[in-house]
N, C-alpha and C positions, 0 to 999 in steps of 0.2 A: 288269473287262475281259472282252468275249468270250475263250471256250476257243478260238474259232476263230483269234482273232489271236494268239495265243501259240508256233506252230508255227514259225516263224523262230527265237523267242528258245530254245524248246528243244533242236530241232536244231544250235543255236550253243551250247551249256550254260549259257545265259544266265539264269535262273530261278532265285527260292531258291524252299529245299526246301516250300515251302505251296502254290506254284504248281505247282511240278514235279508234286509229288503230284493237285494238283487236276486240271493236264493229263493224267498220265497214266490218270486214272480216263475222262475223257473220252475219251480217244484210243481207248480198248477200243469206244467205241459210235460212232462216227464216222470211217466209209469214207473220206470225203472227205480228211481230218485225215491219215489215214495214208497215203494217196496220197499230199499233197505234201510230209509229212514224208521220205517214200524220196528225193522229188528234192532236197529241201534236205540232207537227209542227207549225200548225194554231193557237193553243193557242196560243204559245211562240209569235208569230208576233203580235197577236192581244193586249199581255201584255204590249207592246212596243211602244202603240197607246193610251192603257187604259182612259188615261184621258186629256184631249182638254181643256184648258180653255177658255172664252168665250173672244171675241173681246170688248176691254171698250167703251164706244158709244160716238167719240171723237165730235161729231156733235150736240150732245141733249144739251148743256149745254151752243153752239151760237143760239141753235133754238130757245131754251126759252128765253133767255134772248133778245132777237129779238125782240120775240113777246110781252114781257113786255116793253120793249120800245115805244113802235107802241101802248100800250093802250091809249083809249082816254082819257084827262087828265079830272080833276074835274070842273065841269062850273058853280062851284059857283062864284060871282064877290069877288074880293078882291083888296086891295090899287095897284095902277099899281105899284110902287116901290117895292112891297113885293111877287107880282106874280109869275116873275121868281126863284125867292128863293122856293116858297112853290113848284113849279113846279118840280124844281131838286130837292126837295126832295123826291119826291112823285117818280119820275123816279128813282133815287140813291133805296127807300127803295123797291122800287118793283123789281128791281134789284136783289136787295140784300138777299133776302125774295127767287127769282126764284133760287137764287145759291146755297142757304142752302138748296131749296129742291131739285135741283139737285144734291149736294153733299151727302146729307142725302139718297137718292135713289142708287149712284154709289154707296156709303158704304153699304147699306145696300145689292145690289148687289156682292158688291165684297167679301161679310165677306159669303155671304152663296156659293159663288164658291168656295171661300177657302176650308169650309168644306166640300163641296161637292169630292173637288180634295181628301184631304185627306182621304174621306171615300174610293174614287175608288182606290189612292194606295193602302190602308190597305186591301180593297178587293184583287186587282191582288197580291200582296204576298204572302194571304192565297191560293190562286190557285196556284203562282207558288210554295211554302213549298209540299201542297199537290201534286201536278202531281209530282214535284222532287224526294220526297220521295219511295224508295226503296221498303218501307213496306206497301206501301198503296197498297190497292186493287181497281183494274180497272176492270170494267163489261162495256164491249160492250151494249148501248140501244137496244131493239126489239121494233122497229116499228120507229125507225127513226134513222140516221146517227150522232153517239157520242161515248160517253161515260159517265160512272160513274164513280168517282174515291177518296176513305175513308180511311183516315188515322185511324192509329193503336189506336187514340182516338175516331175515331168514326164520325170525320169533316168531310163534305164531299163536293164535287165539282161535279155539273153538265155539263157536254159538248156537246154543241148542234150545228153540221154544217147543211148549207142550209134549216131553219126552216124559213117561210116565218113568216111575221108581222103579229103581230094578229091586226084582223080586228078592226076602231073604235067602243067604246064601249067595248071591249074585250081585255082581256091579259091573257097571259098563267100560270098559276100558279101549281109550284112542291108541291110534296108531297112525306113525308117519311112515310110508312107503316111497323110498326113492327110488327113481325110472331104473329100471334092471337090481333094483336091490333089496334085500328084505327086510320084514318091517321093523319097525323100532317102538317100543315101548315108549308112550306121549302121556301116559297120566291116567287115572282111576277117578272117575268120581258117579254120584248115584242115581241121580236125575230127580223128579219131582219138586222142581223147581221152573220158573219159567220168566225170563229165559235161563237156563245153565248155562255156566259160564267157565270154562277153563285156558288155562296158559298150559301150553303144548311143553311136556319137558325135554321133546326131542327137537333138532331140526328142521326145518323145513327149505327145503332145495326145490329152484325153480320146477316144475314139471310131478315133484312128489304129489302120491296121494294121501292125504288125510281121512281116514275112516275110525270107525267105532264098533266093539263085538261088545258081547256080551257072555262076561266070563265066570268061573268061579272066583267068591271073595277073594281077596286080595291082589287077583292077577293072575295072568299066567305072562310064559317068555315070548311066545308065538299063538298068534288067531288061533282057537279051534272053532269058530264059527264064521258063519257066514255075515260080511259087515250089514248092520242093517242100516247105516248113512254114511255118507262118504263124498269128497270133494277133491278134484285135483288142483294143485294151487300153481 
């Protein structure tokens, strides 16, 4: 196998030690080789962070139930012997009422983290398949520090170091451009990250260009600006 294709599987620790070796004697004479190993480099670490689950809010669930205690009670009169009964119940169902909906809240929290986690591994494996893979094609970006990088199906993966956050109001949005045809909406994401990392949701055809605008939140269907980084794959 080319030394040249082996710079994915390095940067992933993927290699035994004949290869490793053999790569790193290569790598000492080949500019090329260590340029895109710094940007895979970044990914691999950043794979390894991908997804944060969120702290459970151990606190909300004596806050409320605090504050439903501490409600003033009903000042209708009723038999003094039947008072404190109606009382505790009234404290018991209000209670009980604050717990369901803080339970009903943490689930419904916790079930849309879960898919949230699960979308972000299934992302970082498509990134790491793609940058691992041998056969895939890596285009340096013009006009900003990354890469492009499309498997032999055509999936492809944007890489973006030191792209600052796009502004409120705004997010950055890729685009695949095919030779004579227009572009296609590839994903949203914010930047202030580094590297940024996204799995392209369009296509990518031999000869297409891969670029990024800068749009209003949520998107639009077509560029209204000028890309400000871009790669033909």
């Amino acid at each position: 196998m080319d030394a040249h294709d082996l710079t994915a599987a390095y940067a992933l620790d993927a290699l035994d030690a004949a290869d490793r070796e053999a790569y790193e004697a290569h790598l000492g004479r080949c500019e090329q080789c260590r340029a895109e190993l710094a940007t895979l480099g970044e990914a691999a670490t950043a794979l390894a962070w991908a997804t944060v689950s969120p702290a459970p809010p151990q606190r909300l669930r004596e806050r409320i139930l605090a504050a439903a205690t501490a409600e003033r009670q009903n000042v209708v009169p009723f038999p003094v012997r039947r008072q404190w009964v109606f009382r505790a119940a009234v404290a018991t169902s209000a209670a009980a009422a604050c717990a369901a909906v803080v339970l009903g809240i943490w689930a419904s929290s916790l079930s849309h983290s879960l898919r949230n986690e699960r979308s972000a591994h299934a992302s970082a494996a498509r990134v790491t398949e793609i940058l691992a893979d041998p056969a895939s094609r890596k285009v340096e970006l013009r006009g900003g520090s990354g890469m492009v990088a499309v498997d032999a199906r055509g999936h492809g993966v944007l890489v973006v170091r030191q792209l600052p956050r796009a502004p409120s109001g705004k997010t950055y949005e890729a685009w695949v451009i095919p030779p004579g045809g227009q572009p296609k909406r590839a994903g949203l994401f914010r930047g202030g990250e580094s590297p940024t990392m996204l799995t392209l949701d369009a296509m990518v055809p031999p000869g297409a260009v891969v670029a990024a605008t800068m749009e209003r939140q949520g998107g639009v269907d077509r560029p209204t600006e000028t890309p400000i980084f871009s790669a033909q794959a």
